[in-house]
Backbone as a ProteinNet text record, in pm:
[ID]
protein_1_A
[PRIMARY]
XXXXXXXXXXXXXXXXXXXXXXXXXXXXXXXXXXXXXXXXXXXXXXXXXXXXXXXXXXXXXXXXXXXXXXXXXXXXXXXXXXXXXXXXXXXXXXXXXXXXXXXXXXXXXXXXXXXXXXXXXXXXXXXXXXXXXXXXXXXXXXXXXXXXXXXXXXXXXXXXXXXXXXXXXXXXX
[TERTIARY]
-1198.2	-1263.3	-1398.9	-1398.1	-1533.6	-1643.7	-1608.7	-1710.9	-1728.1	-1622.6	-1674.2	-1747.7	-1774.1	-1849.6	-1989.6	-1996.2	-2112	-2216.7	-2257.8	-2311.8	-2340.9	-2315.6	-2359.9	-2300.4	-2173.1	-2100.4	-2107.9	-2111.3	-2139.5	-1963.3	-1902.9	-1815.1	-1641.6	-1549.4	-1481.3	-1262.5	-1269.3	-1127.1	-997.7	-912.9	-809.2	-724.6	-572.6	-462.5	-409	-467.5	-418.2	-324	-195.5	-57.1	31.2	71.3	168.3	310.9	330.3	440.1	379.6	265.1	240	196.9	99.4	8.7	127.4	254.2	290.8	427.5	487	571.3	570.9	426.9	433	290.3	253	71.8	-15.7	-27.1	-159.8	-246.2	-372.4	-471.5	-571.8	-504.3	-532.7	-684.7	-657.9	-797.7	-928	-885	-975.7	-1010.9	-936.1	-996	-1065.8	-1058.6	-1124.9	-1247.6	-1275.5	-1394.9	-1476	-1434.8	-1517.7	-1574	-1503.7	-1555.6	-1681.1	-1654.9	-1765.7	-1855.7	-1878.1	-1936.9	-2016.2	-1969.4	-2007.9	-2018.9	-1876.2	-1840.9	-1720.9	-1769	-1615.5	-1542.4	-1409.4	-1262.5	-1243.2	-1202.6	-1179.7	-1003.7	-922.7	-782.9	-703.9	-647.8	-544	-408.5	-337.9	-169.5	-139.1	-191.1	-185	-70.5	-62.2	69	232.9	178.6	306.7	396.9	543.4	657.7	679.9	693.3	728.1	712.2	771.4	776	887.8	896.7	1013.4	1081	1150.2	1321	1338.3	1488.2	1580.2	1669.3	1680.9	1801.1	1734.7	1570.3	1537.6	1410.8	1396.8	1334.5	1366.5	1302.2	1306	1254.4	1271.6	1268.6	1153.8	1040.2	931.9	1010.8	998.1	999.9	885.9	923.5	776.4	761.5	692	648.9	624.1	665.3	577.5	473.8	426.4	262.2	214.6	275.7	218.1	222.6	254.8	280	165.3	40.1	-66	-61.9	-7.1	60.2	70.5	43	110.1	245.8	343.4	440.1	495.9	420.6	414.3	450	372.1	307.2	418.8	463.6	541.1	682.9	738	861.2	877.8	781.3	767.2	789.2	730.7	755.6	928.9	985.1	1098.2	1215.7	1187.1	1245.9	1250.1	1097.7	1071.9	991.8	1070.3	1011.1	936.5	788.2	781.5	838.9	873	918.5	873.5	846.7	797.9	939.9	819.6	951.1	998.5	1088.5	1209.5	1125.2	1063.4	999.3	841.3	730.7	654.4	609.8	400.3	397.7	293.1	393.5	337.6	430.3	360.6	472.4	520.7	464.1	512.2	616.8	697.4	766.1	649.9	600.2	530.9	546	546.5	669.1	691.1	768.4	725.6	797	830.2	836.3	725.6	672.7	532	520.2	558.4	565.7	548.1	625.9	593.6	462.2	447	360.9	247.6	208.3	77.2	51.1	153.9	199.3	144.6	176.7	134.2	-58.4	-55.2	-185.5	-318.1	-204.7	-287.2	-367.3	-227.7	-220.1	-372.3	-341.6	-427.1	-537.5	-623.5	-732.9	-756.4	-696.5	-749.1	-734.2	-726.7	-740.4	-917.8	-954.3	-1101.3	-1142.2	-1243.6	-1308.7	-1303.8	-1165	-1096.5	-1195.7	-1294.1	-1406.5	-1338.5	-1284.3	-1159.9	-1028.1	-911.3	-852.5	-834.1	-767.2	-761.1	-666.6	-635.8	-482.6	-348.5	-260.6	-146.6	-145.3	-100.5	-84.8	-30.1	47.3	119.4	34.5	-22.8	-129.5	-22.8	111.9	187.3	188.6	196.5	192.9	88.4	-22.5	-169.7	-204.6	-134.1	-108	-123.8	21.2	17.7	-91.8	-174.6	-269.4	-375.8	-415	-530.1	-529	-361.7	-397	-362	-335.1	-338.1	-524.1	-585.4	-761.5	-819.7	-719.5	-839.5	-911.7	-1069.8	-1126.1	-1167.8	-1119.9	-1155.8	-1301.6	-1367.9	-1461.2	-1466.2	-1330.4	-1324	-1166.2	-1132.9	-989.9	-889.3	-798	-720.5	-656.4	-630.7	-567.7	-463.9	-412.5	-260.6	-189.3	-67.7	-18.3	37.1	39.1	117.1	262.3	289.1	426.7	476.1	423.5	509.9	505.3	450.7	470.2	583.1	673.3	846.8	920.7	867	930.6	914.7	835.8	743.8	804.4	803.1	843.3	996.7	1069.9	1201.8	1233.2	1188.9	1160.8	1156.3	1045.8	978.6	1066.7	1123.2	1200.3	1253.2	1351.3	1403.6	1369.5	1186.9	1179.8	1122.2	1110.2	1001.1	847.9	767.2	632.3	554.6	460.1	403.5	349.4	304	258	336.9	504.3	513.7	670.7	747	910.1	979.6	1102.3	1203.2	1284.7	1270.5	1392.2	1565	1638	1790.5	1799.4	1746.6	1774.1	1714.1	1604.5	1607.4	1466.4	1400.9	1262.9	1192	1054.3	939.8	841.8	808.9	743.5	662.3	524.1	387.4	437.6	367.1	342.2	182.1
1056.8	1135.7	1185.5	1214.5	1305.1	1155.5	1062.5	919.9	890.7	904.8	880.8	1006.3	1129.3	1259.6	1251.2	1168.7	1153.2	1080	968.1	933.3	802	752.1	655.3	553.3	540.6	398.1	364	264.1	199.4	211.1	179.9	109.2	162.7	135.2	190.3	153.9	31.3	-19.6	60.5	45.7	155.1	165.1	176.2	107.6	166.5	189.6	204	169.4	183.3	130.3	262.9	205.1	257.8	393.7	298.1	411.6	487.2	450.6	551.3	630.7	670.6	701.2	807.3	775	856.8	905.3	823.2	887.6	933.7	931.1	936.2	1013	1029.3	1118.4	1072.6	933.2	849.9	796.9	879.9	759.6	843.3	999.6	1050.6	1173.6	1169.7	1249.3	1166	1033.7	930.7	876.8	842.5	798.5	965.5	1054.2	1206.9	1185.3	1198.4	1171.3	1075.3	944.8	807.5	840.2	891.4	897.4	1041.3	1138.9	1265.2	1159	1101	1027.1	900.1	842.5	723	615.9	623.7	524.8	430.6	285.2	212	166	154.4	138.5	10.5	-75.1	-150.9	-134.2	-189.8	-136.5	-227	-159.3	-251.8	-237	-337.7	-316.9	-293.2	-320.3	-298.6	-347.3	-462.8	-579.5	-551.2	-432.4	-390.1	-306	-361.4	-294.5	-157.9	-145.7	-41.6	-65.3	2.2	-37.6	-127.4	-162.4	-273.7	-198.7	-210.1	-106.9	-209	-160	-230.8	-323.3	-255.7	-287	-436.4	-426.8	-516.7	-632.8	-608.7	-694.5	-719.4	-752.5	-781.7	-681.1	-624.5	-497.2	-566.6	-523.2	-510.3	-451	-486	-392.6	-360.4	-174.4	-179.7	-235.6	-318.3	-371.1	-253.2	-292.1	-194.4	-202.9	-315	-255.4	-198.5	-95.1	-34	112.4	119.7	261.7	313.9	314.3	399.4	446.3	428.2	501.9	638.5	763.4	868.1	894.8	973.2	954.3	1013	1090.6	1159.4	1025.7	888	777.6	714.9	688.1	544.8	610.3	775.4	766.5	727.3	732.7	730.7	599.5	523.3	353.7	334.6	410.1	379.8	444.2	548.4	649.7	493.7	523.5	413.3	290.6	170.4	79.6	13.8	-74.8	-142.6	-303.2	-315.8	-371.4	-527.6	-663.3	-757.7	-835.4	-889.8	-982.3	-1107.4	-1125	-1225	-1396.1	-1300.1	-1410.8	-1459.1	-1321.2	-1340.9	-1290	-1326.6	-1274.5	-1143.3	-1047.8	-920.2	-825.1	-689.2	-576	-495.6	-488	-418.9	-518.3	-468.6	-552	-608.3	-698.4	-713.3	-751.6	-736.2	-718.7	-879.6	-900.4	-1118.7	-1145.8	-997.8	-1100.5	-1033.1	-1197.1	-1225.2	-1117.1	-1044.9	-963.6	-838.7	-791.1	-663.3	-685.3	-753.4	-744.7	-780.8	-836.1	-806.6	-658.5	-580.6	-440.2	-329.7	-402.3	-307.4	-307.7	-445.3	-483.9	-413.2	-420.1	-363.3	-218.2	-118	-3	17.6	-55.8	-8.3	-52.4	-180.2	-214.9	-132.2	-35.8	83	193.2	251.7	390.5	383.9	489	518	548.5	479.2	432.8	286.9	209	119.6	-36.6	-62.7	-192.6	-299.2	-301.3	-483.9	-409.1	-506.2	-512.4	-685.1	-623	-747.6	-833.5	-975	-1004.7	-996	-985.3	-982.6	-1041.2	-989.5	-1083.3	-1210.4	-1246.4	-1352.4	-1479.9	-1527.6	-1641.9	-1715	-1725.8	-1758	-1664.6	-1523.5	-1417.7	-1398.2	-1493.3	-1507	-1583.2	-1712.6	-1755	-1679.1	-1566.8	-1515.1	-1409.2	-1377.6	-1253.4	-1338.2	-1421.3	-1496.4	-1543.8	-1604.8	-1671.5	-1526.9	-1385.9	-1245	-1244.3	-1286.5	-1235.2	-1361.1	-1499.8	-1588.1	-1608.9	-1608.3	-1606.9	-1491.4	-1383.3	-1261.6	-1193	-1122	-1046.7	-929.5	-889.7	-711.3	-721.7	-571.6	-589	-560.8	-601.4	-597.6	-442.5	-355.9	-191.3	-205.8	-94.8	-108.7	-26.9	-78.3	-57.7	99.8	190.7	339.6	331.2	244.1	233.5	178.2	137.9	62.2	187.2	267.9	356.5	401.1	491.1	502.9	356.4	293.6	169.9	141.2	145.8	159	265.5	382.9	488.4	492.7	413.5	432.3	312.7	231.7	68.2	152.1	195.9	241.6	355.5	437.1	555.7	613.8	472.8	477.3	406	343.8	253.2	323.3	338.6	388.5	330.9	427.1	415.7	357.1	264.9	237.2	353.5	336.6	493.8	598.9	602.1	696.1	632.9	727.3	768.9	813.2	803.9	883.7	938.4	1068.9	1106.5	1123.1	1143.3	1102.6	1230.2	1367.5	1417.1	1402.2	1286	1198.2	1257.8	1360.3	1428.9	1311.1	1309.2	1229.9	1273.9	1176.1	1241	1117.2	1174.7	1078.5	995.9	951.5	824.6	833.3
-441.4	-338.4	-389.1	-531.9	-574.8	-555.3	-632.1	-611.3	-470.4	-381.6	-258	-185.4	-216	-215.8	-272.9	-396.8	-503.9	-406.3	-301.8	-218.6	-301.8	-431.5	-507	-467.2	-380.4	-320.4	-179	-115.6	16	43.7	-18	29.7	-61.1	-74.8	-176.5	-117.1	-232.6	-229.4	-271.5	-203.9	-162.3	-89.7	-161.8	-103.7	39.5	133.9	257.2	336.7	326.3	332	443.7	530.3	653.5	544.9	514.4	418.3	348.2	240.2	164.8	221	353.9	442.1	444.6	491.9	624.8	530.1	448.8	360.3	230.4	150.3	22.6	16.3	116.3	130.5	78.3	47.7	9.9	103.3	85.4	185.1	244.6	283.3	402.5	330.4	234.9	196.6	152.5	132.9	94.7	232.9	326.7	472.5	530.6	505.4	566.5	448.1	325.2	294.2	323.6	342.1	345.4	510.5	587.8	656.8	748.7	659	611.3	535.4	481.1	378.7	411.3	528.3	575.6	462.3	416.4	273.4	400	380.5	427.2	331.7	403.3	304.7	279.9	212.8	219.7	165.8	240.7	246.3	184.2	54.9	-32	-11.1	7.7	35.2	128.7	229.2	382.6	425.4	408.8	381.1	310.4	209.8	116	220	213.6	309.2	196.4	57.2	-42.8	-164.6	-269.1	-393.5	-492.2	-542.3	-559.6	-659.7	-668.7	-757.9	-820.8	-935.8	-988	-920.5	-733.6	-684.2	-621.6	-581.4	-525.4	-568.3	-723.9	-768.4	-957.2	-1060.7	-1118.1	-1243.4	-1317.6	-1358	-1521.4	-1530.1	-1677.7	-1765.2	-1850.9	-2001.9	-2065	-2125.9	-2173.5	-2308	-2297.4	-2478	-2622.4	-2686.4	-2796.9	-2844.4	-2815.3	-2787.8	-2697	-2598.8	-2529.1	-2577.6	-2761.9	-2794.5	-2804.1	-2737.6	-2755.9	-2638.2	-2523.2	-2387.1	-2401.8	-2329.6	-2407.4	-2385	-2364.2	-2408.8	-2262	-2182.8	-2060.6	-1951.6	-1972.4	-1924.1	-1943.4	-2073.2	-2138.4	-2078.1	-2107	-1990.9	-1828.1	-1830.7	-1698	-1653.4	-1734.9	-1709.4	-1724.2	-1845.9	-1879.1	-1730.7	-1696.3	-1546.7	-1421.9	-1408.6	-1305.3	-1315.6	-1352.3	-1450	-1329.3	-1406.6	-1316	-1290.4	-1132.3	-1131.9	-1021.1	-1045	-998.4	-888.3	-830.1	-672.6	-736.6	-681.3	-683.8	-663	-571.8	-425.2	-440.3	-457.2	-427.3	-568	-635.6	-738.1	-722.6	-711.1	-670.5	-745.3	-739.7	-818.9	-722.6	-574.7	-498.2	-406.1	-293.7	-190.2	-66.4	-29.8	93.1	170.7	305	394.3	451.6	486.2	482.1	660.4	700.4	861	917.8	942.6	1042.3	1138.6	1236.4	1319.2	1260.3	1120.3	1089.4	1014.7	935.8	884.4	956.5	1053.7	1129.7	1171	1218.1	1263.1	1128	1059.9	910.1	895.6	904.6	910.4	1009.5	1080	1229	1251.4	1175.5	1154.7	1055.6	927.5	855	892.2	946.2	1028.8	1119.3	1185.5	1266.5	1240.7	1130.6	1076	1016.1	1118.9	1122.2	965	958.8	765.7	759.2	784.2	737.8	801.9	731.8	746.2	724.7	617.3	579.3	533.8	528	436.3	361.7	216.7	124	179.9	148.5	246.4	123.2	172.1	96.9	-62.1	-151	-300	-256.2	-200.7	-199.7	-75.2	-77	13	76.4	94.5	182.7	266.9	302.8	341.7	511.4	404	466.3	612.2	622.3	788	896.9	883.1	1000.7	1040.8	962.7	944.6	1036.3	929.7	972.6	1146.6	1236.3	1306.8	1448.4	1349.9	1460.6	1504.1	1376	1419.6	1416.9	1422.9	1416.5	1576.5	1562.4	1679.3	1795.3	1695	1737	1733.4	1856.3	1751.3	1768.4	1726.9	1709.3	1681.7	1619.1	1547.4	1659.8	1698.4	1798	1772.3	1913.8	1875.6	1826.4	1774.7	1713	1839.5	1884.4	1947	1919.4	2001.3	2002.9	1967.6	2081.6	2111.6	1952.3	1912.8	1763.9	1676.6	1670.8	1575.6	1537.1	1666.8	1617.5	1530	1602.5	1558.8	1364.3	1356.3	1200	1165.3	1195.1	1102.7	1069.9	1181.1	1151	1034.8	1049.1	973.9	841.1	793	680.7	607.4	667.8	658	522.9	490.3	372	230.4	246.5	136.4	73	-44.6	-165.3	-152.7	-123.5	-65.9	-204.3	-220.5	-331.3	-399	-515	-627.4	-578.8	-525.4	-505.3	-541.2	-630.9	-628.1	-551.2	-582.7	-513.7	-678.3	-646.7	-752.3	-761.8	-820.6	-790.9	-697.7	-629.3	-593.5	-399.8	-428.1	-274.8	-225.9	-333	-307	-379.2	-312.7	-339.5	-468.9	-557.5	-693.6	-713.6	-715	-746.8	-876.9	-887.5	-1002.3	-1031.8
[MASK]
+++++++++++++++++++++++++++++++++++++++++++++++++++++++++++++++++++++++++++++++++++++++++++++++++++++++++++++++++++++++++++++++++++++++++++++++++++++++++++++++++++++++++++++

């Protein structure tokens, strides 16, 4: 927020994501400056359904060469490891039916700031995006009505940069 305050950037990449937005409180002071600021977003993870667990992906180990980590950092990896897809080569989950994930897409392409987003890690992902705006020349609205729909969808996943602790409260990363 302070770099996008500083007036020194045009522009400024940044994971703008439906869950984190709305369940994990990421996004919303960086889209309120950029746009005091007349900085555009360019929106990362737009595409990401959550964060990937033990239960639903493939769990890192931390190396020991990562002992110059501080120690605040390196538990933290060990609590909530990170963890890579089954499926796709990404560290987060991204959401892979065509329908939601244009919906995700959509959302974050119309939150005022929001100039591009990146397309999904996974370039299989990428089809259906491309053939929602191919031939467009303006970003299609996001529908109102889908919103309940999304929030109930989203409800229970672990929002990217963001935990769940065993007691079911939300804790940054």
């Amino acid at each position: 927020v302070r770099m996008i305050e500083s007036g020194m950037v045009d522009t400024c990449m940044f994971p703008i994501n439906f869950a984190a937005y709305h369940y994990g409180g990421v996004g919303q002071k960086v889209l309120t400056a950029a746009i005091e600021n007349n900085v555009g977003i360019i929106a990362l993870k737009s595409g990401a359904r959550g964060r990937l667990t033990t239960e639903n992906g493939e769990a890192v180990h931390v190396p020991k060469a990562f002992a110059h980590i501080p120690e605040f950092k390196r538990q933290e990896m060990i609590d909530y490891p990170v963890v890579t897809s089954k499926v796709h080569h990404t560290w987060y989950e991204p959401e892979d039916d065509p329908v939601e994930l244009n919906r995700l897409v959509l959302w974050s392409l119309n939150q005022p700031g929001v100039t591009a987003v990146l397309p999904p890690g996974s370039l299989g992902l990428l089809d259906g995006i491309s053939d929602m705006l191919r031939g467009k020349n303006q970003v299609p609205k996001f529908e109102n009505k889908d919103m309940q729909h999304m929030m109930e969808r989203y409800n229970d996943i672990v929002p990217i940069f963001h935990n769940r602790s065993i007691s079911g409260t939300k804790v940054s990363t």
